[in-house]
Backbone atoms as SQL, in Angstrom:
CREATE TABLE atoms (id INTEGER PRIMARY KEY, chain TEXT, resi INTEGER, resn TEXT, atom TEXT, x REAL, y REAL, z REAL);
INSERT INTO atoms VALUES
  (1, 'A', 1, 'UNK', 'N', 0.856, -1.168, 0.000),
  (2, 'A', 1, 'UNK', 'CA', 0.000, 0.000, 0.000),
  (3, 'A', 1, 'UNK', 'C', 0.912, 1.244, 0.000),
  (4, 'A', 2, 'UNK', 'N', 0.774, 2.103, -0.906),
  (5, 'A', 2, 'UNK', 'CA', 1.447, 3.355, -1.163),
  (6, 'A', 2, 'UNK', 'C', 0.983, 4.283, -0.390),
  (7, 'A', 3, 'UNK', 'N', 1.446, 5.657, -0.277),
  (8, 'A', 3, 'UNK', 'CA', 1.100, 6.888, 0.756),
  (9, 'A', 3, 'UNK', 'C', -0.043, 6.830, -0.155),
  (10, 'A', 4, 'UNK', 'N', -0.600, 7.117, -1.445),
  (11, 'A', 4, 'UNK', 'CA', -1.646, 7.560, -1.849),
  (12, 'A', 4, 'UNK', 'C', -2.921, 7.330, -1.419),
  (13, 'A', 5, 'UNK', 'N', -2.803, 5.527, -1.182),
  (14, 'A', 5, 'UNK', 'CA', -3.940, 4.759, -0.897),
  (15, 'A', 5, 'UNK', 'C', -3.885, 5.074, 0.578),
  (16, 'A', 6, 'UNK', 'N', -3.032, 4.960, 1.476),
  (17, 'A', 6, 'UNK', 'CA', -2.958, 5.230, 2.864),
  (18, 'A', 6, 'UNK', 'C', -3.623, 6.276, 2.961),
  (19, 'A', 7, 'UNK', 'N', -3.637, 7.150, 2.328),
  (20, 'A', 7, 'UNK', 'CA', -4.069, 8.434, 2.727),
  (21, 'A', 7, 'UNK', 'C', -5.700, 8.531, 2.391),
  (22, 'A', 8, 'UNK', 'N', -6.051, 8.098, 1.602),
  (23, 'A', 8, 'UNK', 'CA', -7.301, 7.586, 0.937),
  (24, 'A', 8, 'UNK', 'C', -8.367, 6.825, 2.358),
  (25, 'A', 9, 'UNK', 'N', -7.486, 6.117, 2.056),
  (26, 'A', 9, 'UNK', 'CA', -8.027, 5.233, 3.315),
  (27, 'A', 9, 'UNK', 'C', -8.669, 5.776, 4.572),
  (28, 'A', 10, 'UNK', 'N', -7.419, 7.008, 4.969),
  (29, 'A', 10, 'UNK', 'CA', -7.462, 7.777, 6.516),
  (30, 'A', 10, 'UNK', 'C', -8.570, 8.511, 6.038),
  (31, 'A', 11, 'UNK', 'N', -8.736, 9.243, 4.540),
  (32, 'A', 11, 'UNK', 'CA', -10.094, 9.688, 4.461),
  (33, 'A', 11, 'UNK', 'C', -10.957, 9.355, 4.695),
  (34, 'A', 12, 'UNK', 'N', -11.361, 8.419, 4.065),
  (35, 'A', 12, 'UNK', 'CA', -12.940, 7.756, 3.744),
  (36, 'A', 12, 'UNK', 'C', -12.582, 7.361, 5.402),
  (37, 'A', 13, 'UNK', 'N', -12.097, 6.866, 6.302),
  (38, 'A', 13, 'UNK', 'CA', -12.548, 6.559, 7.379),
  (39, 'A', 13, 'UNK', 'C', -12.790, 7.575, 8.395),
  (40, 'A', 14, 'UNK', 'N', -11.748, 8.750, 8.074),
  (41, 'A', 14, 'UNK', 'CA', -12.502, 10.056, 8.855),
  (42, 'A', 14, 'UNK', 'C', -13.720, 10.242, 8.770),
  (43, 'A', 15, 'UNK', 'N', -14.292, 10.309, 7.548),
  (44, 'A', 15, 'UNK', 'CA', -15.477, 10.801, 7.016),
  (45, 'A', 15, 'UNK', 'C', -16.306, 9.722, 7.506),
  (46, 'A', 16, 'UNK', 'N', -15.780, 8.383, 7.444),
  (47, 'A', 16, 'UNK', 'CA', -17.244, 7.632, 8.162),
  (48, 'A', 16, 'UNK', 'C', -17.336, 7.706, 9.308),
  (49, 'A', 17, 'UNK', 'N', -16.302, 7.897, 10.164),
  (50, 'A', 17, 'UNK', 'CA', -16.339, 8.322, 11.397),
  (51, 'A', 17, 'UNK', 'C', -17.254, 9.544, 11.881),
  (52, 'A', 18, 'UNK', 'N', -17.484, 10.367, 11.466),
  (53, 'A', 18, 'UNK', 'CA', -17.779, 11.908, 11.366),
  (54, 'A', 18, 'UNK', 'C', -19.136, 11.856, 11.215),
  (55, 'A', 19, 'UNK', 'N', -19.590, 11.221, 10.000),
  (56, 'A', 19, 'UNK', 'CA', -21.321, 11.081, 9.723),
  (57, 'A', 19, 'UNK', 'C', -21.625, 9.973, 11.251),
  (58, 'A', 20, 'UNK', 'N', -20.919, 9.072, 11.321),
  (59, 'A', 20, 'UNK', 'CA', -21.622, 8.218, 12.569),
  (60, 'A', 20, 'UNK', 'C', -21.814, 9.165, 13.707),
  (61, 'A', 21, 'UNK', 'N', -20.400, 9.956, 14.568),
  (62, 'A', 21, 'UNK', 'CA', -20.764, 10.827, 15.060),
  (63, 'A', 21, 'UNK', 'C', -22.118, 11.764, 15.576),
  (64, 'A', 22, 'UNK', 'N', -22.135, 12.235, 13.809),
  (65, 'A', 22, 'UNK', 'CA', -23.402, 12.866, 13.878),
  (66, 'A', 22, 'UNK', 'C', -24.279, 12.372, 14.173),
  (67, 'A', 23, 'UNK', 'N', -24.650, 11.159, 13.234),
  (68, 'A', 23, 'UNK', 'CA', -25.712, 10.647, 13.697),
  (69, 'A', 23, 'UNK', 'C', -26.346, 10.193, 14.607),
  (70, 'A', 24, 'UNK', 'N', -25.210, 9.610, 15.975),
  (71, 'A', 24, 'UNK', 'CA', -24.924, 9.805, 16.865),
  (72, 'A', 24, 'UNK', 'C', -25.799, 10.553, 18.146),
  (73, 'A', 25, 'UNK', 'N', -25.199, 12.174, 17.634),
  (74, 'A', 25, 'UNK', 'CA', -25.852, 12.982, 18.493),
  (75, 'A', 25, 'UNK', 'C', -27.219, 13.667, 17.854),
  (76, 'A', 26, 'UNK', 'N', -27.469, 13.042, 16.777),
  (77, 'A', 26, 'UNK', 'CA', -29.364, 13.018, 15.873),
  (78, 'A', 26, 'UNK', 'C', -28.772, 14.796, 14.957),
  (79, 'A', 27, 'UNK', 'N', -27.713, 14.667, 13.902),
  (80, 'A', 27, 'UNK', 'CA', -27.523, 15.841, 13.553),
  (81, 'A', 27, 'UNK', 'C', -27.132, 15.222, 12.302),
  (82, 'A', 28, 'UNK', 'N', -27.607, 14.274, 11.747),
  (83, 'A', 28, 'UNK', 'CA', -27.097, 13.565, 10.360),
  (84, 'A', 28, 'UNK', 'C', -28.714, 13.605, 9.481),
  (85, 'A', 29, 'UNK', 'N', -29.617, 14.339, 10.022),
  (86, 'A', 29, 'UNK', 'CA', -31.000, 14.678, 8.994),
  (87, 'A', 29, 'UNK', 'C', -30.577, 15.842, 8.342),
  (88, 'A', 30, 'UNK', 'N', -31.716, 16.527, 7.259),
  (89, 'A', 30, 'UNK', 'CA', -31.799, 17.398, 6.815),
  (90, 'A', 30, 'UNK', 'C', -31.723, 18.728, 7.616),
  (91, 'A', 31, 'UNK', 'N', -32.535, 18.649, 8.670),
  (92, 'A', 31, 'UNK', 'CA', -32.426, 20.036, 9.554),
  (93, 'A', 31, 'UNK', 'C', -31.832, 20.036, 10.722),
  (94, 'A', 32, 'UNK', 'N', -30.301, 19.300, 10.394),
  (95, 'A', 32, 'UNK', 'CA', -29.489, 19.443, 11.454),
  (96, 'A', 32, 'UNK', 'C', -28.880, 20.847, 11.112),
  (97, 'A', 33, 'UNK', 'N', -28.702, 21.822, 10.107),
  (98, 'A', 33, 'UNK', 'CA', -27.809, 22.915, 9.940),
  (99, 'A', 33, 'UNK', 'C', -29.076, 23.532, 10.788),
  (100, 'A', 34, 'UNK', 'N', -30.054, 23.543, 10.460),
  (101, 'A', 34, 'UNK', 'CA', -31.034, 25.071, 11.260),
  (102, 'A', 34, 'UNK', 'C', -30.824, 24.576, 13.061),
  (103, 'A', 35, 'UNK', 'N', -30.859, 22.647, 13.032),
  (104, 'A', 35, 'UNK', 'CA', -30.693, 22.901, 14.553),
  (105, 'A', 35, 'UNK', 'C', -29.585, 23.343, 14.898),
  (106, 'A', 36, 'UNK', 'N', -28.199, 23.111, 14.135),
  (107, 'A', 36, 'UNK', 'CA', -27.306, 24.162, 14.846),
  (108, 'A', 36, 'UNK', 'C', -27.263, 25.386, 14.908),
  (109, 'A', 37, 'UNK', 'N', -28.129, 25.875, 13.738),
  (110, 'A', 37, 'UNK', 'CA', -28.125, 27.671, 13.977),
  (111, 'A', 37, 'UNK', 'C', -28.856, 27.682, 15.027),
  (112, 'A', 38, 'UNK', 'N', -29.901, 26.888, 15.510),
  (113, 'A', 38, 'UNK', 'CA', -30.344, 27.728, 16.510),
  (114, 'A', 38, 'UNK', 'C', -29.767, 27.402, 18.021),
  (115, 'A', 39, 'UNK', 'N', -29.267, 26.233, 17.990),
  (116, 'A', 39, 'UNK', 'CA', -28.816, 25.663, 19.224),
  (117, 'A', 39, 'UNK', 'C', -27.105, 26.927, 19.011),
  (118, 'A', 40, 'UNK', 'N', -26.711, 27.039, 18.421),
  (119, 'A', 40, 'UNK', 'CA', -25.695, 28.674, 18.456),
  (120, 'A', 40, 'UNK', 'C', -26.812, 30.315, 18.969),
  (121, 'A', 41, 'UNK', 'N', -27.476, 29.980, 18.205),
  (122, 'A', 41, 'UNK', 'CA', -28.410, 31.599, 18.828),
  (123, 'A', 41, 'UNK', 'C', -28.968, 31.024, 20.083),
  (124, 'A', 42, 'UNK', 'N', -29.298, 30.009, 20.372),
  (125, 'A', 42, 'UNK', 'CA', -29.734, 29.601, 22.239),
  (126, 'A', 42, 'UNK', 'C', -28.478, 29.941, 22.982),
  (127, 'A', 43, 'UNK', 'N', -27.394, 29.714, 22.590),
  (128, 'A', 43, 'UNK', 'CA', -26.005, 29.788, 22.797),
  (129, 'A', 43, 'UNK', 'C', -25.822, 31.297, 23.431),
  (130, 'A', 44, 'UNK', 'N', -25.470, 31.671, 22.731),
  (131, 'A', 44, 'UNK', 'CA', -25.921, 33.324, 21.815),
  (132, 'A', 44, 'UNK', 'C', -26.476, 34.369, 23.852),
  (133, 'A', 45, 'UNK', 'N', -27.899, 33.906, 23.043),
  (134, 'A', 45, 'UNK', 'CA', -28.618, 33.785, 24.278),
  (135, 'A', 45, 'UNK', 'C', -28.222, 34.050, 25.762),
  (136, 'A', 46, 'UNK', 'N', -27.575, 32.920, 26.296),
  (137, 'A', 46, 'UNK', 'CA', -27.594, 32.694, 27.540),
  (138, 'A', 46, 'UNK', 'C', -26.580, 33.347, 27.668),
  (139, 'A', 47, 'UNK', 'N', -25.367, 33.756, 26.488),
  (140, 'A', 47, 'UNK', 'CA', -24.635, 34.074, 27.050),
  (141, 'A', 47, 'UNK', 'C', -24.693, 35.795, 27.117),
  (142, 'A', 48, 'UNK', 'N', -25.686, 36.195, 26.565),
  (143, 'A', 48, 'UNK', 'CA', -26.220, 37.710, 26.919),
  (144, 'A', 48, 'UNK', 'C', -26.857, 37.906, 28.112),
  (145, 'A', 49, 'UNK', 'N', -27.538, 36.918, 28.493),
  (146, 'A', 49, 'UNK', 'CA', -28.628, 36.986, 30.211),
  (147, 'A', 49, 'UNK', 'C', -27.323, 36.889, 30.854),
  (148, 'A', 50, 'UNK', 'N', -26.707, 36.111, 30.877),
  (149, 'A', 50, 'UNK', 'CA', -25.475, 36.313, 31.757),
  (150, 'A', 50, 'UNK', 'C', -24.670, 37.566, 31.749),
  (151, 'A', 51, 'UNK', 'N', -24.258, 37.890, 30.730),
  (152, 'A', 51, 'UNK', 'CA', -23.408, 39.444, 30.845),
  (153, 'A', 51, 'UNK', 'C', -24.722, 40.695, 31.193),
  (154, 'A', 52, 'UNK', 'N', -26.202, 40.502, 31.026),
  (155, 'A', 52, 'UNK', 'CA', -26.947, 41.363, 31.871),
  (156, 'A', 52, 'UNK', 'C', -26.879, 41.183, 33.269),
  (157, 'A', 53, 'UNK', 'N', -27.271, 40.109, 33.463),
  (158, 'A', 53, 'UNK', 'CA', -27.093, 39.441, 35.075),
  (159, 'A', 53, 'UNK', 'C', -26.394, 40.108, 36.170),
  (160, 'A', 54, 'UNK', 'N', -24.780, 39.728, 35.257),
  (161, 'A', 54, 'UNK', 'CA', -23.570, 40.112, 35.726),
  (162, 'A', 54, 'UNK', 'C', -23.488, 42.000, 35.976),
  (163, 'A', 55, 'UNK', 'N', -24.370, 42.613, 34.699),
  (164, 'A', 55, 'UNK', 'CA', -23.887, 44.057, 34.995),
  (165, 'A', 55, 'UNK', 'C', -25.011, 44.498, 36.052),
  (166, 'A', 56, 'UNK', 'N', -26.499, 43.396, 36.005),
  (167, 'A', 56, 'UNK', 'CA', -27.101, 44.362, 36.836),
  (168, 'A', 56, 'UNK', 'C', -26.591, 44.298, 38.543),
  (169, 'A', 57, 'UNK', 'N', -26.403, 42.981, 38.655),
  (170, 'A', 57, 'UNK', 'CA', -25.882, 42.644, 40.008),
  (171, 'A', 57, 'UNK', 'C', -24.717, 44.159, 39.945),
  (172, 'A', 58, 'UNK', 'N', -23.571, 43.762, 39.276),
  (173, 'A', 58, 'UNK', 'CA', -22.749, 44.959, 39.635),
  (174, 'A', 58, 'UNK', 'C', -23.068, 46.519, 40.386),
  (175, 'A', 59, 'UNK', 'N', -24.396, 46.558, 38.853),
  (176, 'A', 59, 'UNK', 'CA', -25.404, 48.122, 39.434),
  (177, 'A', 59, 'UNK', 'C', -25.619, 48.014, 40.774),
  (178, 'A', 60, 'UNK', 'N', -26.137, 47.248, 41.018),
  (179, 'A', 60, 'UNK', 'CA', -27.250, 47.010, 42.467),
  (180, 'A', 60, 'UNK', 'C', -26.123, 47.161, 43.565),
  (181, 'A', 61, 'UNK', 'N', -25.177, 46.450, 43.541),
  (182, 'A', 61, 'UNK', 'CA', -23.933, 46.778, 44.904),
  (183, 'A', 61, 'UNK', 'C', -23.147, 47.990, 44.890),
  (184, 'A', 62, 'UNK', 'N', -23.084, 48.343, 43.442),
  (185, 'A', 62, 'UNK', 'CA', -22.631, 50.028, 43.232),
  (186, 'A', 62, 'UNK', 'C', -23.597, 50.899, 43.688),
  (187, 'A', 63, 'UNK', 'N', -24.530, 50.306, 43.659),
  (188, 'A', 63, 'UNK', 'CA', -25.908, 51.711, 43.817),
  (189, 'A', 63, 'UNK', 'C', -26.037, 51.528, 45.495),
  (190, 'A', 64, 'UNK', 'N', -26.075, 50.707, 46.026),
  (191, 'A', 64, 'UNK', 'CA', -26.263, 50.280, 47.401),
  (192, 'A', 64, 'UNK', 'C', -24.678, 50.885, 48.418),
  (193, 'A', 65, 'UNK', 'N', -23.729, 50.647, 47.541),
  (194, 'A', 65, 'UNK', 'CA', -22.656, 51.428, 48.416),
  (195, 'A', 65, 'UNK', 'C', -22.596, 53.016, 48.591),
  (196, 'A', 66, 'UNK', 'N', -22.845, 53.241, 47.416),
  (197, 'A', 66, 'UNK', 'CA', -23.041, 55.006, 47.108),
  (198, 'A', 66, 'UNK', 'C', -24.226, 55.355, 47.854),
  (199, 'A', 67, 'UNK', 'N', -25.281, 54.495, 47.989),
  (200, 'A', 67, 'UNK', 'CA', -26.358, 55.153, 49.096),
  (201, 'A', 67, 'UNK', 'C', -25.867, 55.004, 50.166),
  (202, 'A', 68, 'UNK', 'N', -25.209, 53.739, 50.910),
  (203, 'A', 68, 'UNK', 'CA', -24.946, 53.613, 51.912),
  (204, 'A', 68, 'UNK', 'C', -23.645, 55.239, 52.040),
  (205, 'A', 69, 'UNK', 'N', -23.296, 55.443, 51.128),
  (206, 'A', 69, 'UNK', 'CA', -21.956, 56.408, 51.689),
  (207, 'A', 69, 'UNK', 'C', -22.642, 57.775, 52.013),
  (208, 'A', 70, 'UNK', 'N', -23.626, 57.670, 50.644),
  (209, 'A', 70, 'UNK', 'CA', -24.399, 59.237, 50.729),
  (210, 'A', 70, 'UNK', 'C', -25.197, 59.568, 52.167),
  (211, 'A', 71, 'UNK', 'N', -26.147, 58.251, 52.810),
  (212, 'A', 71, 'UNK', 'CA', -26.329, 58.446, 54.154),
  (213, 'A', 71, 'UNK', 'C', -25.687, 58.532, 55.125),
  (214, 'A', 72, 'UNK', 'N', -24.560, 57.671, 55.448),
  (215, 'A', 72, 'UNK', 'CA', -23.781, 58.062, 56.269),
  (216, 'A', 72, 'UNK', 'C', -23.607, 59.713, 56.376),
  (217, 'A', 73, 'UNK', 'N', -23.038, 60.065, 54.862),
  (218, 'A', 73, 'UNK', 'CA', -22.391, 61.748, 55.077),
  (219, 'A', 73, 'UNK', 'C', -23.312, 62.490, 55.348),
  (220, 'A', 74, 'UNK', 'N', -24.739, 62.097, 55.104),
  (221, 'A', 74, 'UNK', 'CA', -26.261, 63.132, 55.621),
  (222, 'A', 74, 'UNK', 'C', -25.905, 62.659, 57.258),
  (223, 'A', 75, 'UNK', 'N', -26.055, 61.797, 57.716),
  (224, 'A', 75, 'UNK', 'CA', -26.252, 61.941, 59.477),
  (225, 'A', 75, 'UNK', 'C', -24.963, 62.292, 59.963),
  (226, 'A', 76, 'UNK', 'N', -23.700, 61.820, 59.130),
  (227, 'A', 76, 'UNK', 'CA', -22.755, 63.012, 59.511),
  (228, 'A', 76, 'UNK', 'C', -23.013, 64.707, 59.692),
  (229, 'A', 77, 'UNK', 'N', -23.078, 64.975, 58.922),
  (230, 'A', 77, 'UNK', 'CA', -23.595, 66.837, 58.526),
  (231, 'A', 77, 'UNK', 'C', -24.528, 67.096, 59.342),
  (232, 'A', 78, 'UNK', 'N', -25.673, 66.307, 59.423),
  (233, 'A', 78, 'UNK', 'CA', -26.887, 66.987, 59.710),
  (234, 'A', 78, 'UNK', 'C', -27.399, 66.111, 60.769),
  (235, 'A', 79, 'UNK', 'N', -26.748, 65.297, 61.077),
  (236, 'A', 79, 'UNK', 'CA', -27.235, 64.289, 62.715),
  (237, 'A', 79, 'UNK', 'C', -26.683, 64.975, 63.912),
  (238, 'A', 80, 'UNK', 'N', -25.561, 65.772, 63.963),
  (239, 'A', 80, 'UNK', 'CA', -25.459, 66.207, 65.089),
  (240, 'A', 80, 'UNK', 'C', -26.245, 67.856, 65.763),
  (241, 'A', 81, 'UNK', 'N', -27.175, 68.554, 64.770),
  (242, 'A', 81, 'UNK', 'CA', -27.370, 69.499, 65.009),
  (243, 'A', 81, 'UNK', 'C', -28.760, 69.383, 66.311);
């Protein structure tokens, strides 16, 4: 067997490897490309609720320290009169 056929070989068995795969995980039909577009935009998705998540939490402990500071400095100023 020559490199040519060797190499031949490693193909066609990648490739059968690859469709089993798929088929595998049920992505070897016709509307496996739309289920991956959408299983990428579900993707997509979660990973936007998370970076909201993440900024509102941030807001909320930023907003909660700055009140907490702003009251303090009111009963400072104006608690002892």
């Amino acid at each position: 067997m020559d490199k040519e056929e060797m190499a031949k070989l490693i193909e066609q068995s990648a490739e059968l490897g690859a469709r089993k795969a798929l088929r595998d995980i049920g992505l070897s039909d016709d509307d496996a490309l739309s289920d991956v577009s959408e299983l990428r935009g579900l993707l997509e998705s979660w990973r936007a609720a998370k970076r909201t998540v993440g900024r509102t939490v941030l807001q909320a402990i930023t907003t909660l320290v700055l009140g907490g500071l702003l009251a303090g400095s009111y009963f400072n100023f104006f608690g002892k009169q």
